[in-house]
C-alpha positions in Angstrom: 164.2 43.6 54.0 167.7 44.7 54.0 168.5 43.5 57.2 167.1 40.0 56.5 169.0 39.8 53.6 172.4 38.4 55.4 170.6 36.1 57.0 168.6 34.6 53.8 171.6 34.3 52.0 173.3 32.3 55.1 170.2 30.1 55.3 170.5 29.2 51.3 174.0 28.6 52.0 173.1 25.8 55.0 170.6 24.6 52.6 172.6 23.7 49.9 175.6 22.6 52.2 172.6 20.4 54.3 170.3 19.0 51.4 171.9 16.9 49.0 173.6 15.0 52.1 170.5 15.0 54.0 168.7 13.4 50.8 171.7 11.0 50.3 171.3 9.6 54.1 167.4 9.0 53.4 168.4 7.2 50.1 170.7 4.7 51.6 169.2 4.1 55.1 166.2 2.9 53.0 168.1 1.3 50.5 169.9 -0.8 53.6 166.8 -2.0 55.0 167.3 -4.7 52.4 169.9 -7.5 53.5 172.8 -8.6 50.0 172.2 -12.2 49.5 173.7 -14.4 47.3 172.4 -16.5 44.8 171.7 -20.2 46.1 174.2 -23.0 44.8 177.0 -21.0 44.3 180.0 -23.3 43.9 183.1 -20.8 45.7 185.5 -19.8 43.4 188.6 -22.5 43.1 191.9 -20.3 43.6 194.9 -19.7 45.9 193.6 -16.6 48.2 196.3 -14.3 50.0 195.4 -12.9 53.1 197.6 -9.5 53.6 198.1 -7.7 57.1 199.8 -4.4 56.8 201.5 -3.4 60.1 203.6 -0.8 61.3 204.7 -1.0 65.0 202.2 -3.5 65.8 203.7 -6.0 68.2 201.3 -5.8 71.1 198.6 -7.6 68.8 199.9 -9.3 65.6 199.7 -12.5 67.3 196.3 -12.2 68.1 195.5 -11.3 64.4 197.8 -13.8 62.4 196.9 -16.7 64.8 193.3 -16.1 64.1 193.6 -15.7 60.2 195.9 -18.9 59.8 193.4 -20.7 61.7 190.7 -19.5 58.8 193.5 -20.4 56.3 193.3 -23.6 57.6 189.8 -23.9 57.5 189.9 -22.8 54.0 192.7 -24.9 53.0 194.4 -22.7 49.8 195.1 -19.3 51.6 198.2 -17.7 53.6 198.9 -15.0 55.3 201.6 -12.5 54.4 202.3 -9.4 57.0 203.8 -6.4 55.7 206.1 -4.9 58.2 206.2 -2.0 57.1 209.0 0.5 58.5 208.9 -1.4 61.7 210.9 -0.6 64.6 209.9 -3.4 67.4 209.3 -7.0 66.8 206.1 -7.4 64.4 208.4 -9.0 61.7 209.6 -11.8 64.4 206.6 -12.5 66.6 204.7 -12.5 63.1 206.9 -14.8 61.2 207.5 -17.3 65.3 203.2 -17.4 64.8 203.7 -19.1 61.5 203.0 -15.9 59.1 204.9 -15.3 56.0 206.4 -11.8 56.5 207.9 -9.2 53.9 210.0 -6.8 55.5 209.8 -2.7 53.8 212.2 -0.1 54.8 211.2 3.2 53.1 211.5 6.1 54.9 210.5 8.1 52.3 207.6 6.8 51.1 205.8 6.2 54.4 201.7 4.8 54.7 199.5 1.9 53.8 199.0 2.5 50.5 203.1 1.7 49.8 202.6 -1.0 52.4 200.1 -2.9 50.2 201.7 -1.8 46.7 204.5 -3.5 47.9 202.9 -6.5 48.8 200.6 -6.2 45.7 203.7 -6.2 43.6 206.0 -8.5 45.5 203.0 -11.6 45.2 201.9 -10.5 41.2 203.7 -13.5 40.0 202.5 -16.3 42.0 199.2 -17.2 40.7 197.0 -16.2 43.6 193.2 -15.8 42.7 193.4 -12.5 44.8 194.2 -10.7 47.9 192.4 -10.0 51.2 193.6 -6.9 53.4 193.0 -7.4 56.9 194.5 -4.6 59.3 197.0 -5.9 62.1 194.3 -5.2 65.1 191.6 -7.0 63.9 190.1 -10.6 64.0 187.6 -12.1 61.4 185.2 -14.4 61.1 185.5 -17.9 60.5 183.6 -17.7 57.4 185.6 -14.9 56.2 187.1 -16.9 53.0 184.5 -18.9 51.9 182.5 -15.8 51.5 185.2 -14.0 49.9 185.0 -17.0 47.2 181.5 -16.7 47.1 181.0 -13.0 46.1 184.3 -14.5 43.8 182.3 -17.2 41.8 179.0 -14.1 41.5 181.0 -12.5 39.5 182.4 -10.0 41.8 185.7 -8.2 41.3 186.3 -6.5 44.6 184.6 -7.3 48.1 183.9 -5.3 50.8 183.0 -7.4 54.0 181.2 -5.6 56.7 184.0 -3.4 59.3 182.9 -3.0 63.0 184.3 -2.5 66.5 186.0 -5.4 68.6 186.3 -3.6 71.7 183.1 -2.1 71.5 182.7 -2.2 75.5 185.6 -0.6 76.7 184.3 2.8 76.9 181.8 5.6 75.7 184.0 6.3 72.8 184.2 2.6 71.8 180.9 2.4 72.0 180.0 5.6 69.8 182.3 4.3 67.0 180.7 1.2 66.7 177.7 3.2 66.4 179.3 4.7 63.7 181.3 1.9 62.3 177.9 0.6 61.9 176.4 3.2 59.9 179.6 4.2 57.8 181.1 0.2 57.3 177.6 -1.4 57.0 174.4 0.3 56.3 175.7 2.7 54.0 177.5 0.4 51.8 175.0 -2.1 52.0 172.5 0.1 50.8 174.5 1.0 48.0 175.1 -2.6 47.0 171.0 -2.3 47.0 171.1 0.1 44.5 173.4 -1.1 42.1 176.2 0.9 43.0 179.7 0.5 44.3 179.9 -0.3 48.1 183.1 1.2 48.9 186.6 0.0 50.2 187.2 0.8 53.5 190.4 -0.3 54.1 189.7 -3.4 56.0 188.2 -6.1 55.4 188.8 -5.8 51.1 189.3 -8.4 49.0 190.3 -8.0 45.1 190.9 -10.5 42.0 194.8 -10.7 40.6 192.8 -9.3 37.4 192.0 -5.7 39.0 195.2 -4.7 40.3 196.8 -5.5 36.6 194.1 -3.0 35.5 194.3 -0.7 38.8 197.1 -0.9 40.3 197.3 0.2 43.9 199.2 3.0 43.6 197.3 5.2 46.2 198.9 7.0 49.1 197.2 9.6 51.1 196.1 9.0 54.4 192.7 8.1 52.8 194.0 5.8 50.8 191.3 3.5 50.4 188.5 6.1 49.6 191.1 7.3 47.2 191.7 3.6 45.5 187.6 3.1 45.4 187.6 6.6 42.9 190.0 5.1 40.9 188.0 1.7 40.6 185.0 3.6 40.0 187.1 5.4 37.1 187.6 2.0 36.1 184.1 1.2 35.5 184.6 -1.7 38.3 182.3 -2.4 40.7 182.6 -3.3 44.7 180.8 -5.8 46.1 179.3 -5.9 49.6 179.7 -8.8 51.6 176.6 -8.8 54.4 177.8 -12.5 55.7 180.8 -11.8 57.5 182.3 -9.1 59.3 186.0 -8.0 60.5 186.4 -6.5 63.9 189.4 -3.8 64.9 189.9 -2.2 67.9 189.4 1.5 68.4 191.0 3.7 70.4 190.0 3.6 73.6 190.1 7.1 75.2 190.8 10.5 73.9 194.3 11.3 72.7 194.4 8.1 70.2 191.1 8.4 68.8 192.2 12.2 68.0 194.9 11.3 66.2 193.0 8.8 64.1 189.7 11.0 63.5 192.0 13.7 62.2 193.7 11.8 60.1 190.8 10.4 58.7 188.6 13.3 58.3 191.7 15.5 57.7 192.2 13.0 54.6 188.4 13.3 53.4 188.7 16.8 53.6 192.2 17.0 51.0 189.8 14.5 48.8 186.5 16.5 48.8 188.9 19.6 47.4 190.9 17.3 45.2 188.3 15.4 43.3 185.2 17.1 44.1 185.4 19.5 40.7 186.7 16.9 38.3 183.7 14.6 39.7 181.3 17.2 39.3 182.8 18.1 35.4 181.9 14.5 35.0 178.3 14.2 36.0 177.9 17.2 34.3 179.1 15.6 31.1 176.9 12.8 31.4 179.1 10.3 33.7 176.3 9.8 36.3 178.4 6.8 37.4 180.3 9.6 39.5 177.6 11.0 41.0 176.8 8.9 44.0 180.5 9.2 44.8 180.4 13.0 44.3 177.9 12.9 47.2 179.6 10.8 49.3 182.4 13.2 49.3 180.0 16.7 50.1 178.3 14.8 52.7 180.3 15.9 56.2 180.5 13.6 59.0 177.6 12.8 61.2 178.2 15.2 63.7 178.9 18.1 61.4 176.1 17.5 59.4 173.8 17.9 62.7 175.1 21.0 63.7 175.1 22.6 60.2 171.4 21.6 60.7 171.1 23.1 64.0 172.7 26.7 62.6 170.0 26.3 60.1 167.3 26.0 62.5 168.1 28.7 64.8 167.3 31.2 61.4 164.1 32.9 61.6 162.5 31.6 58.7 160.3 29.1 58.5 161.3 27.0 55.3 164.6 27.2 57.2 162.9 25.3 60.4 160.7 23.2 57.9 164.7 21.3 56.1 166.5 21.9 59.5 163.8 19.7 61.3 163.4 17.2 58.4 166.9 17.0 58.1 167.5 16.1 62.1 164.7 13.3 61.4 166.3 11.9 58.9 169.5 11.8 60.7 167.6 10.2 63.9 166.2 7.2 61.4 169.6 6.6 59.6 170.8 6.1 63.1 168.4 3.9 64.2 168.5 1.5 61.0 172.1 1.6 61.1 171.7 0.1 65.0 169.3 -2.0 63.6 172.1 -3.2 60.9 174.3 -3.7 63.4 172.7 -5.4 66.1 172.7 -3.1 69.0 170.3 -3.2 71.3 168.4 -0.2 72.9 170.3 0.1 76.0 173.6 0.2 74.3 171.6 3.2 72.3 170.9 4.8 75.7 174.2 4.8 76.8 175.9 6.2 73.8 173.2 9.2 73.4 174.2 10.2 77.3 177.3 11.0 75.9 176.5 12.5 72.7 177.0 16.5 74.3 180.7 15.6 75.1 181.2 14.0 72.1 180.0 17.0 69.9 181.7 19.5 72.3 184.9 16.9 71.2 184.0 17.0 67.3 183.9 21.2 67.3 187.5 20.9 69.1 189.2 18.9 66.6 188.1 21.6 63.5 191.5 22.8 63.6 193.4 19.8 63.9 191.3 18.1 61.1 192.0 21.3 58.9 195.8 20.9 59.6 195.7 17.3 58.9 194.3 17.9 55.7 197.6 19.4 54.6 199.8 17.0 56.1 202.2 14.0 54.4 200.6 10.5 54.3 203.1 9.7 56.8 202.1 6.4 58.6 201.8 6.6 62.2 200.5 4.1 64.2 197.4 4.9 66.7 197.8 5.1 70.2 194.5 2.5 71.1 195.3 2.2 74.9 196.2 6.1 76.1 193.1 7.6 78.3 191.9 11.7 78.6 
């Protein structure tokens, strides 16, 4: 019994680092089976609608993104769109501005990152009677029905929107074609499912839209890496709910190969990570206290990414206890449904399934490697540096 006893402690360990997130994956697959419509006869909300593209360094593709956002202005026919260059040091303020764009030029070098990109911008537009502001990143292209959904979810009743957030070059390679994958469990079954259950869907940095009203009552004054995860706590402080918007969907490119999609999987997760220890206890203090609001977000923030989360359930199957092999089993189920409705969700089709889980090993092998760098970038400035989508490893 003595010698088991390091072993049954590790395995409680696993199980309560495994279950709640386990439980929280079930919960919202389910809960996204369940399309968000809208009610029928909604007249869109009547309003000047700002579309803003922050962009740092991005003159390779801004055309591509303000020509197809003016021509969705047009469409809409009371909307612009205002680039932020913010910091730049090539030509995204002139190509942008030769397309047709408005552009507001930043030069901070101290306070560097997207969240002072947008406050600016925020800020700079307060006073000129806009209904509210869309955020589209400087690699991406929309739909053309972006805005009249926007003013749809608008004239609900909603205060923020989160449109749906996938991959645009998808068939570029293996990686591409694993973070749409991921894109589409993360960007649309998740929140969709929580919009199914009545809670708050999430900001995910593209693809947001907010009311004038919210950012005089939150203003966006958020600026880790993570910024938008770190904006949604505040709005859920706020008692303000985000809307998910099922009927349209913004695309960005991902990096295509291996040293740009480090960088940008670091960042991110390396952000998570500084949140999960920064808010974690103070969200906890509040469930405790009767604040349940803050409990679905408490478990977004302990639930590790995908991969992690399958090899913390691998660990606890490889423990020679049955109840151990009993979650770590259920738990890998679980993972392999939440996967499936979230291709579902997204529209991809069984082969493109086949041809990402052929490189699922690598990819794992990859995820381990980064532990380190995700670690470090968890201590790091909010320093804006822009992705490297083209490099190959």
């Amino acid at each position: 019994m003595p010698e088991s006893m390091p072993a049954l402690v590790l395995m409680l360990s696993l199980v309560i680092l495994v279950l709640p997130g386990t439980l929280y994956l079930l919960l919202l697959s389910l809960a996204g089976l369940h399309t968000v419509t809208l009610p029928v006869g909604l007249v869109p909300a009547p309003g000047r609608l700002a579309i803003i593209v922050p962009a740092h360094n991005e003159a390779a593709h801004i055309a591509r993104t303000v020509d197809n956002l003016l021509a969705i202005c047009r469409q809409d026919g009371d909307a612009i769109v205002c680039v932020i260059a913010d910091n730049c040091s090539d030509a995204t303020a002139e190509i942008s501005r030769a397309q047709g764009a408005r552009v507001l030029e930043r030069h901070n070098l101290e306070q560097r990152g997207k969240g002072y990109a947008l406050d600016f911008a925020f800020n700079t537009l307060a006073n000129e009677g806009f209904l509210g502001y869309l955020v589209i990143d400087a690699d991406t292209l929309a739909e053309t029905n972006l805005l009249s959904v926007i003013r749809a979810h608008f004239a609900a009743g909603a205060q923020v929107v989160q449109t749906r957030y996938t991959v645009l070059n998808a068939g570029e390679s293996a990686r591409t074609r694993l973070a749409e994958l991921a894109l589409c469990a993360f960007n649309c079954l998740r929140p969709r499912g929580r919009h199914v259950l009545g809670w708050s869907a999430g900001v995910l940095g593209n693809g947001f839209a907010l009311r004038r009203e919210v950012l005089a009552r939150v203003p966006y004054s958020a600026t880790s890496v993570v910024e938008d995860l770190e904006y949604h706590l505040r709005l859920i402080e706020a008692d303000i709910r985000v809307h998910f918007a099922d009927e349209t969907v913004v695309r960005g490119d991902m990096p295509v190969a291996g040293a740009g999609q480090k960088t940008q999987r670091a960042r991110w997760e390396g952000g998570r990570l500084r949140m999960l220890l920064d808010h974690a206890p103070l969200l906890l203090r509040r469930v405790l206290s009767g604040q349940l609001r803050f409990f679905e977000p408490l478990l977004d923030l302990l639930l590790l990414p995908i991969a992690y989360h399958s090899l913390l359930l691998l660990c606890l199957l490889l423990l020679p206890f049955p109840l151990a092999s009993m979650i770590a089993l259920s738990g890998f189920a679980i993972v392999a449904l939440h996967v499936l409705i979230a291709a579902r969700v997204g529209g991809l089709s069984w082969g493109q399934l086949a041809v990402i889980f052929t490189y699922l090993p690598k990819y794992l092998l990859w995820k381990l490697s980064m532990l380190r760098s995700i670690v470090s970038a968890s201590k790091t400035s909010t320093r804006w540096v822009r992705t490297d989508r083209d490099s190959s490893s």
